[in-house]
OpenMM code with the backbone's topology and positions (N, CA, C; nanometers):
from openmm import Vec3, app, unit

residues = "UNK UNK UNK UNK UNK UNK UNK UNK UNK UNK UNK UNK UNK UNK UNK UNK UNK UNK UNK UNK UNK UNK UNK UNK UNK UNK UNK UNK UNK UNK UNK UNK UNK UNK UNK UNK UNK UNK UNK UNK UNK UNK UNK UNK UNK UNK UNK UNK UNK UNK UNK UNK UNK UNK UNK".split()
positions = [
    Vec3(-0.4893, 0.8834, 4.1588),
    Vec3(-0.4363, 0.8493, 4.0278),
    Vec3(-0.5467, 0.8497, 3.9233),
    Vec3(-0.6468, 0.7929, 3.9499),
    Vec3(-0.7764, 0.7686, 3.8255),
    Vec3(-0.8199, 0.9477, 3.8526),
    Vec3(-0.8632, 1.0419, 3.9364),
    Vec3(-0.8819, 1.1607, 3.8999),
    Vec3(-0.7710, 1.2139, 3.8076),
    Vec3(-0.6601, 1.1952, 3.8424),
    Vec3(-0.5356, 1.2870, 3.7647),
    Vec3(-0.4980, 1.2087, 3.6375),
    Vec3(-0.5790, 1.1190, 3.6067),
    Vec3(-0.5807, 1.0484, 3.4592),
    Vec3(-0.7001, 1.1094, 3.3814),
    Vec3(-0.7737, 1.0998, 3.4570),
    Vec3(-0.9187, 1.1489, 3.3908),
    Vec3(-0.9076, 1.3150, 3.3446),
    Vec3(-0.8869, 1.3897, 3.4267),
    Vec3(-0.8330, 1.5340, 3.4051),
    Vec3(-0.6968, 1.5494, 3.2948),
    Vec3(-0.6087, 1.4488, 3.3042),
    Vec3(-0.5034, 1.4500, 3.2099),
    Vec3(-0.5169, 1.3970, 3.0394),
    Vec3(-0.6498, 1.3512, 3.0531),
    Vec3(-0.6862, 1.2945, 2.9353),
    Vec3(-0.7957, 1.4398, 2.8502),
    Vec3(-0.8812, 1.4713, 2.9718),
    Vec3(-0.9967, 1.5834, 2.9259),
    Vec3(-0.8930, 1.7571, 2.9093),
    Vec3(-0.7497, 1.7580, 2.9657),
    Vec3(-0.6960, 1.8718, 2.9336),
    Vec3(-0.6109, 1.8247, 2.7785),
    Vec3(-0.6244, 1.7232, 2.7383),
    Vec3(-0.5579, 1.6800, 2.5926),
    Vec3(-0.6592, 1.6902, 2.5128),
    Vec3(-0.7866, 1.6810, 2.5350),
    Vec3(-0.9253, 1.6389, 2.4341),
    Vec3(-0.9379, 1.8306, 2.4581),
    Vec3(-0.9249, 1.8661, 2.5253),
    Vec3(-0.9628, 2.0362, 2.5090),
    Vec3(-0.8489, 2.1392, 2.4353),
    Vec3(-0.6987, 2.0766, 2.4847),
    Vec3(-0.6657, 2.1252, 2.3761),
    Vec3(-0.6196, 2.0757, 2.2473),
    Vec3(-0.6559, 1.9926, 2.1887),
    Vec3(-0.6882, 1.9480, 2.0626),
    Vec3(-0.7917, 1.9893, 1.9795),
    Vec3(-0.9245, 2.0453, 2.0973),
    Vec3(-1.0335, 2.1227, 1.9959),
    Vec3(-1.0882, 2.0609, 1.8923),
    Vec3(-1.0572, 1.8639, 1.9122),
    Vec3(-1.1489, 1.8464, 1.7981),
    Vec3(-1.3149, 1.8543, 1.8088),
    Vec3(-1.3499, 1.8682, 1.9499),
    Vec3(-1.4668, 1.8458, 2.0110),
    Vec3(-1.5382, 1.9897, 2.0924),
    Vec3(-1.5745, 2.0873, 2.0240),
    Vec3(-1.5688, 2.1769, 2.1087),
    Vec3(-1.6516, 2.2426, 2.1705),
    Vec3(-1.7595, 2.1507, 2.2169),
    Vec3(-1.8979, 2.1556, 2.3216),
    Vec3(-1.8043, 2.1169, 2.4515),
    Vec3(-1.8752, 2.1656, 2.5545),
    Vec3(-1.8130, 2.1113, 2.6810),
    Vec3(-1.8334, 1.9631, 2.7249),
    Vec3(-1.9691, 1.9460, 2.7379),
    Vec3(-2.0699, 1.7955, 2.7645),
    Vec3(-1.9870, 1.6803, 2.6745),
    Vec3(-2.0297, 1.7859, 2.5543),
    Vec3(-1.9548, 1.6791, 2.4285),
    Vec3(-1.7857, 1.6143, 2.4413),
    Vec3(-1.7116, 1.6959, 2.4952),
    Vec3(-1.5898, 1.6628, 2.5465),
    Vec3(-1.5845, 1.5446, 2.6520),
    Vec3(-1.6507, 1.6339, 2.7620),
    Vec3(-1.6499, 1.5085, 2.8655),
    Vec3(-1.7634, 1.3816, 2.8477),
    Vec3(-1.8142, 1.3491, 2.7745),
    Vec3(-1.8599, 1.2071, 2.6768),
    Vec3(-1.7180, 1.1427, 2.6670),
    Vec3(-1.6573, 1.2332, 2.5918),
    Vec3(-1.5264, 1.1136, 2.5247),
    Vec3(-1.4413, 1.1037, 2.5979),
    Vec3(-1.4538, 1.1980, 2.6756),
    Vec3(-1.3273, 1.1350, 2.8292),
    Vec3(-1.3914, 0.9934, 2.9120),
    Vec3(-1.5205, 1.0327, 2.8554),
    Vec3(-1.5912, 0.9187, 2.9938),
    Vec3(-1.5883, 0.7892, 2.8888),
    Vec3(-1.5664, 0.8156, 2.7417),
    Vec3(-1.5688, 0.6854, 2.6918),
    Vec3(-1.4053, 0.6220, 2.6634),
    Vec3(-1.2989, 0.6720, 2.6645),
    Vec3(-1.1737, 0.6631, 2.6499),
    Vec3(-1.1174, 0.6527, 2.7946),
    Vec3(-1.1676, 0.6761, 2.8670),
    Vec3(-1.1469, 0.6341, 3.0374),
    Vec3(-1.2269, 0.5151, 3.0586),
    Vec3(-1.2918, 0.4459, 3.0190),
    Vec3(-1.3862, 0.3058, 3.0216),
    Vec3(-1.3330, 0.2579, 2.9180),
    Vec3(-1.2649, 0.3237, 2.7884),
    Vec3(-1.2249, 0.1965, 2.7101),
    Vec3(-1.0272, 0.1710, 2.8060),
    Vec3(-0.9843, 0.2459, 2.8790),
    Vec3(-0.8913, 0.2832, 2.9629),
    Vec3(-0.8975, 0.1495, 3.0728),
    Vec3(-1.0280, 0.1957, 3.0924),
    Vec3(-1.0374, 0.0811, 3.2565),
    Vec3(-1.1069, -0.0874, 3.1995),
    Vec3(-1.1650, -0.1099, 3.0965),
    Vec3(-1.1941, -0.1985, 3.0613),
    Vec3(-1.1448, -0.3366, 2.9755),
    Vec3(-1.0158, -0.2253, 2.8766),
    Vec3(-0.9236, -0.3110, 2.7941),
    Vec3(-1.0160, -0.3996, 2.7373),
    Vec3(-1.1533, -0.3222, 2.6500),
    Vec3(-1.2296, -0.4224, 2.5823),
    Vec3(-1.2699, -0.3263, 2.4981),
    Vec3(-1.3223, -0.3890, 2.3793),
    Vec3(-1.4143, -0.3087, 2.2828),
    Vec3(-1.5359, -0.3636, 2.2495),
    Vec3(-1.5562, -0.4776, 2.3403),
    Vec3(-1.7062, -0.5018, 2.3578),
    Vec3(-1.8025, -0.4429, 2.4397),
    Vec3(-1.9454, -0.3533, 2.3629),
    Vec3(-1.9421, -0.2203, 2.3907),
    Vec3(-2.0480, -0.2604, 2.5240),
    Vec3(-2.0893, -0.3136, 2.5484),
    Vec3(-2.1314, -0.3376, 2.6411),
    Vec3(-2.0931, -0.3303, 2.7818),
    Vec3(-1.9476, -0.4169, 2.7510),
    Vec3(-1.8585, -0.4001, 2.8663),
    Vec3(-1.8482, -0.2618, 2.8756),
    Vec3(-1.7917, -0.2122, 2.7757),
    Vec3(-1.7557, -0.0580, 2.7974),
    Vec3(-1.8463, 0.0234, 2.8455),
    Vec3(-1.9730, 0.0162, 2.8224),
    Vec3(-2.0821, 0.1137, 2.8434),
    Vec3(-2.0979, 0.0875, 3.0489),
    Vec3(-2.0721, -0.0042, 3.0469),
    Vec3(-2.1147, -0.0997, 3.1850),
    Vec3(-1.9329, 0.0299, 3.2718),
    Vec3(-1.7942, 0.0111, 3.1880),
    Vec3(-1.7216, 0.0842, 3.2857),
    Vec3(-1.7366, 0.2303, 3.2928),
    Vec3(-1.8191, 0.2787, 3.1869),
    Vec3(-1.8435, 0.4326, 3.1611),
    Vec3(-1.9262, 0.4683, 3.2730),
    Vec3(-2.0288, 0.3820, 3.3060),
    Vec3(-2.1190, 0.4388, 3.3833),
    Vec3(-2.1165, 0.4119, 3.5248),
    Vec3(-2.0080, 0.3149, 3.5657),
    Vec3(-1.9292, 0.3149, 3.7269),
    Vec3(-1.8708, 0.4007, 3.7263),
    Vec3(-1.7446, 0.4737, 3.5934),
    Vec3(-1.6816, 0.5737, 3.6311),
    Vec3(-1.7050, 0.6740, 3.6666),
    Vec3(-1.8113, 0.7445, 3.5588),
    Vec3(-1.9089, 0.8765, 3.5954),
    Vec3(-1.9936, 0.8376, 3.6960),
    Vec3(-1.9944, 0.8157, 3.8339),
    Vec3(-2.0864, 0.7622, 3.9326),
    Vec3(-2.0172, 0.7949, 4.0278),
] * unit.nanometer
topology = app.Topology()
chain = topology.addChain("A")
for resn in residues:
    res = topology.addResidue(resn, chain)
    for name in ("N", "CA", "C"):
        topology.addAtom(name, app.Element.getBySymbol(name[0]), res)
């Protein structure tokens, strides 16, 4: 389920094209999937689920 969220989120951010580096894309999947898994906007927290997720 968390792969086929993560992929379902980065095939919406690609075709939307607001972002259109590759790296640069998957940044904002990895930060909208941690603001996803964290239900916080304290960035700390967030930075802390970004970097379990990408791991």
């Amino acid at each position: 389920m968390e792969k086929d969220l993560r992929t379902k989120i980065y095939k919406l951010a690609r075709s939307l094209q607001v972002i259109k580096h590759k790296k640069s894309q998957e940044s904002l999947v990895s930060l909208v999937f941690g603001l996803i898994a964290s239900r916080s906007v304290v960035f700390s927290e967030l930075a802390d689920k970004m970097d379990r997720t990408t791991h």
